[in-house]
N, C-alpha and C positions, 0 to 999 in steps of 0.2 A: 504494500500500500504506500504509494507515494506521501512525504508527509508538504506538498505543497496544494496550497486549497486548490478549487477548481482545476484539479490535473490534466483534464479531460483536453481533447483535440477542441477548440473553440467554433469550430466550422467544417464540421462532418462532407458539407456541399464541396468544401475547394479547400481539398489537403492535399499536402507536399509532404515529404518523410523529412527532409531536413526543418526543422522545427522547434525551438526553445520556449517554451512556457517561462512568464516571466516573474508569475505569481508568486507570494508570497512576502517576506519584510522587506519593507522600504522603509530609506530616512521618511519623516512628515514635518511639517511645520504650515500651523494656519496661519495667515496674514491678511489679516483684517485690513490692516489701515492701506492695505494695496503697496505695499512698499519698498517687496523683493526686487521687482525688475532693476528698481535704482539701486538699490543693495545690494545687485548682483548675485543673488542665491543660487543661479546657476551657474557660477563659479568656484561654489562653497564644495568643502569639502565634507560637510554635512549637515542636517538640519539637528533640531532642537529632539522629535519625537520619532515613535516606531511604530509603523499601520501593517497591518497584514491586506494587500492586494488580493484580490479586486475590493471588496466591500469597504464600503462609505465610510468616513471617519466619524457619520450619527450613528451607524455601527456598531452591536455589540461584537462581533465577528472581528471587526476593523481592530477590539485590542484599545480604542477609544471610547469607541459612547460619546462621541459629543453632540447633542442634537440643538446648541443652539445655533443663530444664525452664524455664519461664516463667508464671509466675501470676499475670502479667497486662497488658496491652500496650493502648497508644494509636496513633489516628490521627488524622490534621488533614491538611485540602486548602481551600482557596476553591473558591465557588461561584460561576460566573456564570452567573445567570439572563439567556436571553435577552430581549429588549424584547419580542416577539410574543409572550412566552405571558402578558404583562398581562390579569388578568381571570380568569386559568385556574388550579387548582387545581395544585399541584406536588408530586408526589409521589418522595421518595428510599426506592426500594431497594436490598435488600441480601441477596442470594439467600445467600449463607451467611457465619456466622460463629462461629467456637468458643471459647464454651461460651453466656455470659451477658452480653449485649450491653445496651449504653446508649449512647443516639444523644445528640446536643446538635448546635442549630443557633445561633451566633450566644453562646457560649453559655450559652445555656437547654437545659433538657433537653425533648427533646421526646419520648421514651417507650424500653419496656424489652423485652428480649426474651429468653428461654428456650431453648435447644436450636443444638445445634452443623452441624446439617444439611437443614434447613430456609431455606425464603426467609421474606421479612420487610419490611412496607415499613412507612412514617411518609406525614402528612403535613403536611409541613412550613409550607405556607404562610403562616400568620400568626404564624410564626418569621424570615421572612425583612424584609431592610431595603431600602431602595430600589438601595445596594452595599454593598462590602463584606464580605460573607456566607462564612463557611467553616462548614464540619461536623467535630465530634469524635468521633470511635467510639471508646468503652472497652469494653474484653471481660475476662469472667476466665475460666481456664480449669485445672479441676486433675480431673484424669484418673484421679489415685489417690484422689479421693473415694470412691468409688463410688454415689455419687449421679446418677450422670450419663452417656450412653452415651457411646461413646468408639471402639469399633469396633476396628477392629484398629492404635490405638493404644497403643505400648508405654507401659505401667508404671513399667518401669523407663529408669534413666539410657538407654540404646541399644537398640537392636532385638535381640530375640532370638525362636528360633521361629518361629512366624507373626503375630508381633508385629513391627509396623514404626516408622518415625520418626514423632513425633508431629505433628499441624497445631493452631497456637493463629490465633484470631484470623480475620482475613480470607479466605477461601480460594474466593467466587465474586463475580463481578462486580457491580461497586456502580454503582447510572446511576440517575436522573432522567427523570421523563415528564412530559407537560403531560395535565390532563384538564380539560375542563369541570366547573360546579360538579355538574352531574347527570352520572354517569357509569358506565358499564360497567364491574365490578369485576372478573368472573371468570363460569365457566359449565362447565356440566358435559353433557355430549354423552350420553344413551342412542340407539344406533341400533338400528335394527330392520330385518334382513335381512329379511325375508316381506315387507312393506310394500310398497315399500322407504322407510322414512323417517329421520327424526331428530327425538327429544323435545329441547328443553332447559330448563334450569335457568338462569336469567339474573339474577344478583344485581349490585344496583345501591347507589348511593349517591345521596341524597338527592334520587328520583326519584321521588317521587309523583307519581303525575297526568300525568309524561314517555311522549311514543308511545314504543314499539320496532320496530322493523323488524329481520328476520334476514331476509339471500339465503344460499344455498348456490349454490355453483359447482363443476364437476368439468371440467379442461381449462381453465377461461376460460367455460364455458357453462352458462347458469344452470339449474339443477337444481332449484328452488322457495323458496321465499318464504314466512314468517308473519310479522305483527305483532300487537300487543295494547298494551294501555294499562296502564304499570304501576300497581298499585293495594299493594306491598308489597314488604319487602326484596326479596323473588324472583319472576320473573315467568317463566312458561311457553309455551313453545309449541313448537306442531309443524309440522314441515316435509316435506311427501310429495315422496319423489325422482321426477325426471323419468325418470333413469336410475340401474340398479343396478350401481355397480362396487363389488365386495367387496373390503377388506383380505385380503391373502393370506399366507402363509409366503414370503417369496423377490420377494412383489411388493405393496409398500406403496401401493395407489392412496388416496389422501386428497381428501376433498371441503377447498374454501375455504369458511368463514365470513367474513359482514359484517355484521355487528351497527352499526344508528345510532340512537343512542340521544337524541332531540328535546326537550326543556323551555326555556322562556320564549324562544324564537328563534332558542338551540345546539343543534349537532350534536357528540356525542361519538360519533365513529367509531373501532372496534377491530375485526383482522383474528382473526382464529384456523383453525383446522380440525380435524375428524376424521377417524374413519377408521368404513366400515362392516362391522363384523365381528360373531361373537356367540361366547362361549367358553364352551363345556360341558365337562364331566368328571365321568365315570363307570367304576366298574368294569368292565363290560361294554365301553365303547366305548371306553377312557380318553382321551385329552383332544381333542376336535374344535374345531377351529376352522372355522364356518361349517355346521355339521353334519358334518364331514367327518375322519376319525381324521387326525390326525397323530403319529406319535413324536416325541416331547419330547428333541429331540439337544442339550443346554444344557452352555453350559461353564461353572465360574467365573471370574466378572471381579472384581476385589477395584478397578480401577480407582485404581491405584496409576500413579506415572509419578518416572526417576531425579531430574529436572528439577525438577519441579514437586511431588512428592509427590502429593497427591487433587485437585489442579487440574492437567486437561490442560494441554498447554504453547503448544497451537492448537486450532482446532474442524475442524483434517484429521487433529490426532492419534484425537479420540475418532471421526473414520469410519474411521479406519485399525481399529481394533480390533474395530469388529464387521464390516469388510471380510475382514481376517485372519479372524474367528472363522469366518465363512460358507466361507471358501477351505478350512479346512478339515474342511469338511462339518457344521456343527453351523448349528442354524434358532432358537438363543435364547441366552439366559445366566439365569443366577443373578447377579446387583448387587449382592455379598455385603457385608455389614456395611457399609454406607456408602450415601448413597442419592445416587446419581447426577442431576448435572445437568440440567434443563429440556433442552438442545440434546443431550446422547448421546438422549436420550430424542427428542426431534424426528427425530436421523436411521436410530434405530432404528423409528421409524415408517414414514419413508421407505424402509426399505430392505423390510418385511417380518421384521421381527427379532421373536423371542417373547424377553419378560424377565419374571423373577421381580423383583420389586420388592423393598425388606427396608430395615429401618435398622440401624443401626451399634448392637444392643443390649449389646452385650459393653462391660467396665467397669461395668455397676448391677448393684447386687444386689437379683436377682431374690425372693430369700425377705423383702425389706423391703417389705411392703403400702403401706408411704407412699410409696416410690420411683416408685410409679402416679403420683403428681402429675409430676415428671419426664421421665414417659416418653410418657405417653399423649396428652398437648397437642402434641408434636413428632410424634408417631406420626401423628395425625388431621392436624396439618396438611399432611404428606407428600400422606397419600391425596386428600387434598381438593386439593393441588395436581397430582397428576398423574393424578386421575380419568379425563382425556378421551383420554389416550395411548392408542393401538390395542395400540402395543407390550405394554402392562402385560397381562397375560392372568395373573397373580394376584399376594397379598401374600403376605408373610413377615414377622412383626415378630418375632418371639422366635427364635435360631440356640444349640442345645446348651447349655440350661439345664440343667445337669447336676446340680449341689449336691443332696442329699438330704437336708444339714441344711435341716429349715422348710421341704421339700418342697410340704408343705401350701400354704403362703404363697403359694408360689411359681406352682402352678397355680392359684390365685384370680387370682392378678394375669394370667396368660396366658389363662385363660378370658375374664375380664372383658373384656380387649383382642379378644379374638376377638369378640365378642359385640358390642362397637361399632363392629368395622371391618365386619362382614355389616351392622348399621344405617346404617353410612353409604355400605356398598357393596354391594349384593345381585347384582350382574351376574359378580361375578369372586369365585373356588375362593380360600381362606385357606388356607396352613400354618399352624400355628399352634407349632409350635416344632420348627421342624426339626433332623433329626438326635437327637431327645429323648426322654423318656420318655413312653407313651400322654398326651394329655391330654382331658379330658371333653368336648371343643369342637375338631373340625378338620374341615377337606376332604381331605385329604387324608393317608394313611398313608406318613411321610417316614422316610426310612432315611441313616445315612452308613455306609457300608464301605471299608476300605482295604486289605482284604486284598490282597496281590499277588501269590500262589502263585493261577492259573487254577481250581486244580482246589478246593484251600481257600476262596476265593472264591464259589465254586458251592454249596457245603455249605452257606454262608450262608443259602442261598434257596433248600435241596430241601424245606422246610415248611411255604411259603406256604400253600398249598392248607390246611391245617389252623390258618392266622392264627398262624404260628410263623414270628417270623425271629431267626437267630442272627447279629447285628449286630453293633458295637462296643458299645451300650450293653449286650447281653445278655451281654457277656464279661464289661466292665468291673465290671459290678455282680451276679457269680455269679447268671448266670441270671433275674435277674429283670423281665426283659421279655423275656416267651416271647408272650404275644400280643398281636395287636395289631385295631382296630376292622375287623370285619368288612362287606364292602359299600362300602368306600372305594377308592379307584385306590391303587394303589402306584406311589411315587416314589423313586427310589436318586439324590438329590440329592446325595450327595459319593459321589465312587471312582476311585481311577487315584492319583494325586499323582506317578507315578512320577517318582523323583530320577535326573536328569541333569546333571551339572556338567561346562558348557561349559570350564570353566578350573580349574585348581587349587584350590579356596579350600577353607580347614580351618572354615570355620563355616556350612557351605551345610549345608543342613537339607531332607528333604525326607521321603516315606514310604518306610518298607522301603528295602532292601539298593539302593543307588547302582546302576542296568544301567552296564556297562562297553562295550557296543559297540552299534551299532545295531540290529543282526539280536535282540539280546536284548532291547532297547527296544519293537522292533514285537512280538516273539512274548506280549512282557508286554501290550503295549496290546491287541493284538487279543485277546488268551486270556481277558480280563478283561471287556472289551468284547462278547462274542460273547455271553458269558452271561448279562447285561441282554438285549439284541437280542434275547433267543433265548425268554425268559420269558414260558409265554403273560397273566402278571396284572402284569408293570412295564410301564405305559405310560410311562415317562421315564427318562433318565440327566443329570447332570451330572456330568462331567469336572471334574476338579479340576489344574490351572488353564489358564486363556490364556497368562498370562505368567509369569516368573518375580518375585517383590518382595522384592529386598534379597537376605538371606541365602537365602529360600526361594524355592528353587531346582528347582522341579517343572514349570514351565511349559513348554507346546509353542513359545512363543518366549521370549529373554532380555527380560532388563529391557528393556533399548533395543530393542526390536521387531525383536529378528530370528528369522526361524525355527531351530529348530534343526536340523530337518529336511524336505526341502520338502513346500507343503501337500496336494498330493495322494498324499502316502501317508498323512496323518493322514485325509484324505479318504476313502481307500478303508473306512479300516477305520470310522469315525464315524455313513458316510452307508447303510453297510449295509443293507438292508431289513428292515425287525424284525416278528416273529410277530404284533402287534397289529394290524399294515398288513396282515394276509394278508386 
């Protein structure tokens, strides 16, 4: 057993054998009054404190525990490069950091980076010295800007609501790969069920004129083969399958990828894989995966942890959660305000798991037109990184943009984003501001409700049929969203919350009136439950939530992962058979 945390490969999709995990103690030092840059801290030969990498210095994992505010925090480790990768290109990433990150190798700085949830690499090479070598990460991060998403990071001093402890800084694994000077960057997978094939997108680094070769493999047994000559950043090709296994709900078969990538007598070899699936949505049919309806059984994951806060604390924590979600009876999630790791996302591949993808937009203000520069470079780089996920079967970048001050603004900026996530993504259904008011640009017609009276609840949705729902926003804002786009699938993406407090506590928060016994727990889930199920125009529900986080305290398990009650009775009622499926 390795004794470095998150040991694990960071990115199952696009691995290389030459590879150092970088996890584990580093110098730390907060610096509030902003003052390192001039103090040169990336010159120092160390800081003040000791953090355990990845996890957050509010962190009990991190070895600190600091949760109050911090605006602005250092890191420092030595680098040892090994003697084999001489000759080879080295590149340091750093799959997340919050907010506004600046690397230094040696130091120099060697470049800058933007957005708190997002990956992010350098390359370092001709930073480095024959020894000697360590790396400085400085981050700033202020949350009550509102310049900047922040997700369901609190505001204020402690958590309050659905507002939880904040993450500055480091919060996913930091490691080192070796590549050749020509090399395989990244790639993006369209399959195509009828075929049965696979297109791709193959972008490269300094590869003119380099072969490519791509095999596909399913079991261990090779599945087909293209090469071509790269003549451009990106080079293409197609690969007809031997055999057809499709991605499925419940059963994730994934083809392997091997890309090797040949210039002046190197091979840059990188693994990956897909999955072959195809995800439609429509009114009529609402959402098929493979041609085939499925009901959208989705719960929210806010992917929260008491440990570790938005860094799992193991990579059995994050199967445990969509192990649980499956046991009781749901086939996806909503990734709510925060955008989940490269490996939750690998083993919801593996498992058959449907996810709504999203980032963490809460904290920007959405009516400020220039806050686009903030948002939409983190946004694209999301989708661009988890394109090839089977899992992902759609986005969400905007969650209850509510403000009606500069309303205006405010759907410029959510249309605009919708409009470059279909250009850079045309295979997979956009929300485009879930839970919100109509806007000019969506896939889908997204609702939240939290009503918890059965019968009250149902009244919400006896108007469908005439493109009238009486929702939370139609309450909140006297009626004024009475219709909504005609021709779209409907989605009841939030509903349930219901509050159950396993223990005493006077600041547990959750929807509607606390149930006080079991039998009033189920009669509320089911009664509420039944009439989604039952609607012949919702093809989806998500359940609001998995677990519980911090004060909020609604989840079908606590914080620490235990059920409250066991998973086949949340089962019975989740996995029902619903009027779409007839």
């Amino acid at each position: 057993m390795s004794n470095i945390p998150r040991c694990e490969h960071p990115r199952p999709d696009r691995k290389r054998e030459a590879w150092i995990n970088l996890n584990g103690t580093w110098d730390f030092e907060i610096d509030n009054a902003k003052v390192g840059l001039e103090k040169k801290f990336y010159e120092r030969e160390a800081l003040d404190m000791k953090i355990t990498v990845p996890f957050s210095a509010e962190s009990v994992l991190s070895g600190i525990g600091h949760t109050d505010f911090m605006n602005a925090v250092w890191y420092r480790r030595e680098l040892d490069i090994p003697a084999e990768w001489t000759g080879k290109r080295v590149i340091l990433h750093i799959d997340a950091c919050d907010y506004a990150t600046t690397v230094f190798v040696n130091g120099k700085k060697v470049g800058t980076h933007r957005g708190g949830y997002t990956s992010f690499a350098f390359d370092i090479t001709d930073y480095l010295a024959e020894s000697g070598n360590y790396v400085t990460v400085y981050a700033e991060d202020d949350v009550r800007s509102q310049k900047q998403v922040c997700g369901k990071q609190s505001s204020k001093l402690g958590s309050h609501g659905c507002h939880y402890t904040r993450t500055t800084g480091i919060w996913q694994t930091v490691w080192l790969e070796a590549v050749e000077p020509a090399y395989v960057a990244s790639y993006k997978a369209y399959p195509n069920i009828s075929d049965p094939s696979v297109s791709l997108e193959v972008k490269t680094v300094d590869a003119f004129g380099a072969s490519l070769t791509v095999k596909a493999y399913y079991e261990g047994n090779l599945m087909g083969e293209a090469a071509t000559t790269v003549t451009a950043a990106s080079a293409f090709l197609k690969i007809d399958l031997a055999e057809k296994h499709l991605w499925e709900c419940g059963n994730g078969r994934l083809y392997d990828l091997c890309f090797e990538l040949t210039k002046d007598g190197k091979t840059d070899v990188l693994d990956g894989y897909f999955g072959l699936r195809e995800v439609r949505l429509s009114a009529e049919k609402g959402l098929q995966i493979n041609g085939k309806t499925v009901y959208g059984r989705f719960v929210l994951d806010q992917g929260f942890y008491p440990d570790g806060i938005i860094t799992a604390p193991t990579d059995d924590a994050l199967i445990f959660d969509i192990e649980a979600s499956m046991a009781c009876g749901f086939n996806g999630a909503r990734l709510h305000q925060k955008v989940f790791e490269p490996r939750f996302l690998y083993h919801a591949d593996k498992h058959g798991y449907m996810v709504w993808a999203e980032t963490g937009n809460w904290g920007l203000d959405h009516t400020l037109f220039e806050n686009l520069q903030n948002f939409l470079p983190e946004w694209l780089e999301e989708v661009e990184r988890d394109f090839s996920h089977p899992s992902v079967i759609g986005w969400c970048p905007f969650n209850e943009t509510w403000d009606l001050n500069g309303r205006q603004h405010c759907v410029a900026l959510i249309d605009m984003v919708y409009d470059v996530t279909k250009a850079l993504d045309n295979t997979r259904p956009v929300i485009a501001d879930s839970g919100s008011f109509p806007t000019t640009r969506t896939d889908v017609n997204d609702f939240h409700e939290y009503r918890q009276d059965p019968a009250e609840f149902a009244q919400c949705f006896d108007e469908m049929d005439k493109g009238i729902i009486k929702d939370q926003i139609f309450r909140k804002y006297g009626g004024k969203r009475q219709e909504f786009k005609p021709g779209l699938p409907v989605f009841i993406s939030e509903y349930g919350g219901i509050k159950w407090v396993m223990e005493e506590d006077a600041t547990a928060w959750g929807y509607g009136k606390s149930v006080t016994t079991e039998e009033e727990f189920f009669q509320r889930l089911e009664g509420i439950t039944d009439v989604l199920l039952e609607h012949p125009m919702i093809f989806g529900y998500c359940y609001t939530q998995l677990t519980d986080v911090e004060q909020e305290q609604n989840g079908l398990l606590t914080y620490d992962r235990k059920f409250k009650f066991a998973p086949e009775k949340y089962h019975r009622i989740f996995a029902k058979k619903a009027f779409i499926e007839e």
